[in-house]
C-alpha positions in Angstrom: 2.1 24.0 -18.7 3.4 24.2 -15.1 6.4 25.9 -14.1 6.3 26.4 -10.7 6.7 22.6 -9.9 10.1 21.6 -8.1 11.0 19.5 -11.0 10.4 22.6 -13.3 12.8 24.6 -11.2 15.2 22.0 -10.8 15.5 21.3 -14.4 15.1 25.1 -15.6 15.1 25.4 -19.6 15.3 21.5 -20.3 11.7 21.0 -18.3 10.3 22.4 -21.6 11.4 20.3 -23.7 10.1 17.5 -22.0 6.8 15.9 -23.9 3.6 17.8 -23.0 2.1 15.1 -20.6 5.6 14.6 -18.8 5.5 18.4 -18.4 2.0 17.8 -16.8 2.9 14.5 -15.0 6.1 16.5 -13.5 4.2 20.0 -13.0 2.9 18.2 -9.5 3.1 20.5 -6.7 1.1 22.5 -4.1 1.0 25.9 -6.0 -0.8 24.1 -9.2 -2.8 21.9 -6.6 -3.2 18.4 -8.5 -1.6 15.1 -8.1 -1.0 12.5 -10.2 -2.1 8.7 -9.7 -0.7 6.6 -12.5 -2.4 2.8 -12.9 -0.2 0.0 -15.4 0.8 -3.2 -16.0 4.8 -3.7 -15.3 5.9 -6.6 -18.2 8.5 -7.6 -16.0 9.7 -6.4 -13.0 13.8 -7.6 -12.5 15.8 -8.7 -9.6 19.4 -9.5 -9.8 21.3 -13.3 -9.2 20.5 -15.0 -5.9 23.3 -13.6 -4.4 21.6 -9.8 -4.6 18.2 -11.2 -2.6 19.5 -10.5 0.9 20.7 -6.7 -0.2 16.9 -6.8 -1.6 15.0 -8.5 1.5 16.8 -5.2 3.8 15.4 -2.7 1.8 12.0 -4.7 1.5 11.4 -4.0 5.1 12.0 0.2 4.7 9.7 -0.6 1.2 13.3 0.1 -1.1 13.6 -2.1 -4.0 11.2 -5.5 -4.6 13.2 -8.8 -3.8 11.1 -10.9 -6.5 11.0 -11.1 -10.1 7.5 -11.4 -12.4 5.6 -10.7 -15.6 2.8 -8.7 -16.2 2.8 -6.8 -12.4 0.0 -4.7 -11.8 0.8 -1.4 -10.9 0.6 1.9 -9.2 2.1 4.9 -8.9 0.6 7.8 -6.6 2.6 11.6 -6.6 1.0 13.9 -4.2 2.0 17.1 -2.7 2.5 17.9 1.0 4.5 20.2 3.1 6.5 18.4 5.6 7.0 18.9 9.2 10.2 20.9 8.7 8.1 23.1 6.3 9.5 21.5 2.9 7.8 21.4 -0.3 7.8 17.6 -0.7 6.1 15.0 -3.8 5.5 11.7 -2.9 6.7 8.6 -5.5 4.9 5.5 -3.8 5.1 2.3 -6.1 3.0 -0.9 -5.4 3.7 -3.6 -7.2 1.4 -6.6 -6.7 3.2 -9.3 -7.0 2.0 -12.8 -6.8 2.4 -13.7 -3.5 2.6 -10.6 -1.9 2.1 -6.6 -2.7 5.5 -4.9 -2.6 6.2 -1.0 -2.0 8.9 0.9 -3.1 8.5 4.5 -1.6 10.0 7.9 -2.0 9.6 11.0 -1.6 11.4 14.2 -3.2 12.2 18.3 -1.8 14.2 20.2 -3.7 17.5 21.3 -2.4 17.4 25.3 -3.4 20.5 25.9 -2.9 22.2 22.8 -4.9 19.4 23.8 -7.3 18.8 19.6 -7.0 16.4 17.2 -6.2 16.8 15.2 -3.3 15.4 11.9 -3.3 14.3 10.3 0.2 13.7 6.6 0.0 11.8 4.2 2.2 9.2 4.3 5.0 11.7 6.5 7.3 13.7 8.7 5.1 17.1 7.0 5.6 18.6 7.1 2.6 19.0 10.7 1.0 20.0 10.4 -3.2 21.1 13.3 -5.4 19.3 13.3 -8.4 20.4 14.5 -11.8 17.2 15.0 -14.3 17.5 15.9 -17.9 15.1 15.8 -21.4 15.9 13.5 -24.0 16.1 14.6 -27.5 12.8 13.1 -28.1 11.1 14.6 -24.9 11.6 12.0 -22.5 12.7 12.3 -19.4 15.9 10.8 -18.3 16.8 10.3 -14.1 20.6 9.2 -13.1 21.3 8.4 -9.6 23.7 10.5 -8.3 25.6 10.8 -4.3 23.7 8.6 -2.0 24.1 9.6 2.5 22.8 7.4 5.3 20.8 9.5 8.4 19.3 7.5 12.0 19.2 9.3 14.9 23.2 11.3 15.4 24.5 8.6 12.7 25.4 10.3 9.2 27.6 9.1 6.5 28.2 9.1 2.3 27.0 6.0 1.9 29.5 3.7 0.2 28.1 3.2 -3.5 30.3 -0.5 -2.9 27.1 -1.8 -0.8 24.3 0.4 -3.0 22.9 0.7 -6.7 22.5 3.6 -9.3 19.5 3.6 -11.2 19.1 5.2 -14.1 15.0 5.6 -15.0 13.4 6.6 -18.5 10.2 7.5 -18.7 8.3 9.4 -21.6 4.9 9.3 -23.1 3.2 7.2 -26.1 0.9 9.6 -28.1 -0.2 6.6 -30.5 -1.3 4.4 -27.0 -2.2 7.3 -25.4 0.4 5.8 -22.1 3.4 6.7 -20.1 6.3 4.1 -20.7 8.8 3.4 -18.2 12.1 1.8 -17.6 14.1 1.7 -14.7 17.4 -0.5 -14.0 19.2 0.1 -10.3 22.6 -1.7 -10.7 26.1 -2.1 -8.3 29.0 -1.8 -9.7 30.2 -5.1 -8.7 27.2 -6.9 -8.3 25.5 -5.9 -11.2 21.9 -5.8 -11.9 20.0 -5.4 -8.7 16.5 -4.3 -9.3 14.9 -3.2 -12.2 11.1 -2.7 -14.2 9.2 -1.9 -17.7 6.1 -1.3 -18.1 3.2 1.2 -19.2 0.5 3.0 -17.2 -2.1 5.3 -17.9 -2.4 8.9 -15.0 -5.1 10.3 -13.5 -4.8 14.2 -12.1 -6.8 15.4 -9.2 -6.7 18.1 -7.1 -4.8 18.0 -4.0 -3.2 20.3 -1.7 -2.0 17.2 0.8 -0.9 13.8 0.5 -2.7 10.7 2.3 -1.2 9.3 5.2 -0.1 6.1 3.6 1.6 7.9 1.4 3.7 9.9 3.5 7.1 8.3 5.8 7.0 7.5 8.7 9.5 9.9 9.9 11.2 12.8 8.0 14.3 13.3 7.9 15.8 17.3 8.1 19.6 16.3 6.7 19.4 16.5 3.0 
């Protein structure tokens, strides 16, 4: 399996023990070449109370978080590698949701941070939110993700980002050998407002070779602050 990935590095030992196909589905990188374009249903994709939709509507515009709730969402997921402009390994996690009135993206992209031996999570279409990222096997090879320090770049502003106006998520995803699919779950929540954003569903992946990501998939500007 590959170990060469940044996920493999940052999670050292414990990326073994993830199931074979999240091994595989994580293993995305430029030295193995492939990426990975996962295709599913979402059963329901969550939003908070009405009082979370303008906290929603901001990020829609940067493609962070979905303001709308549905059932049985159609679904993408597309992880490619690339090397950014600053020279960074860097994986793409682009999400479209197509919703009923409207298709909804919620990007990211991910570098590891070598010397925090860490993933660090860029979100949106311009890289202005940076998210530590703690990643760790489940005892029954799933693969568990837990928000961690969030920090706010544009132009000289940069700041810890107050976790009073932001979410934690906390994502499970692992892999159905009887239905042959990944299975996810993902809940982003504020500590005082609760729920804010969340999704399950099931997809099925398809690896191909790449040594670059598409343009649509990549920011629109990149941000060297981790």
């Amino acid at each position: 399996m590959p170990a060469r990935s940044m996920f493999a590095t940052a999670m050292g030992e414990d990326f073994a023990r993830l199931h074979p196909m999240l091994q595989r589905r994580f293993g995305v990188g430029l030295a193995d070449g492939y990426a990975c374009i996962g295709r599913g249903t979402m059963s329901r994709v969550l939003r908070g109370p009405w009082w979370t939709i303008p906290f929603l509507q901001i990020g829609r515009f940067r493609s962070i978080l979905v303001p709308e709730a549905g059932l049985d969402i159609p679904f993408t997921i597309e992880n490619y590698p690339y090397r950014d402009p600053y020279g960074r390994e860097t994986v793409t996690f682009v999400r479209e949701f197509r919703m009923p009135r409207a298709r909804r993206r919620f990007d990211a992209t991910m570098i590891l941070d070598a010397e925090r031996h860490r993933i660090v999570d860029y979100l949106g279409t311009h890289q202005h939110l940076a998210v530590d990222l703690e990643l760790s096997a489940e005892s029954d090879g799933s693969l568990l993700l837990v928000s961690d320090a969030q920090r706010f770049y544009e132009g000289l502003l940069a700041f810890r980002f107050p976790m009073l106006f932001s979410g934690r998520a906390e994502l499970r995803e692992s892999y159905d050998d009887e239905a042959q699919v990944f299975r996810i779950s993902l809940r982003v929540r504020n500590r005082v407002f609760g729920l804010l954003f969340g999704y399950d569903g099931e997809f099925r992946c398809e690896f191909v070779e790449a040594s670059d990501a598409p343009a649509h998939t990549k920011p629109v500007r990149h941000e060297r602050r981790r």
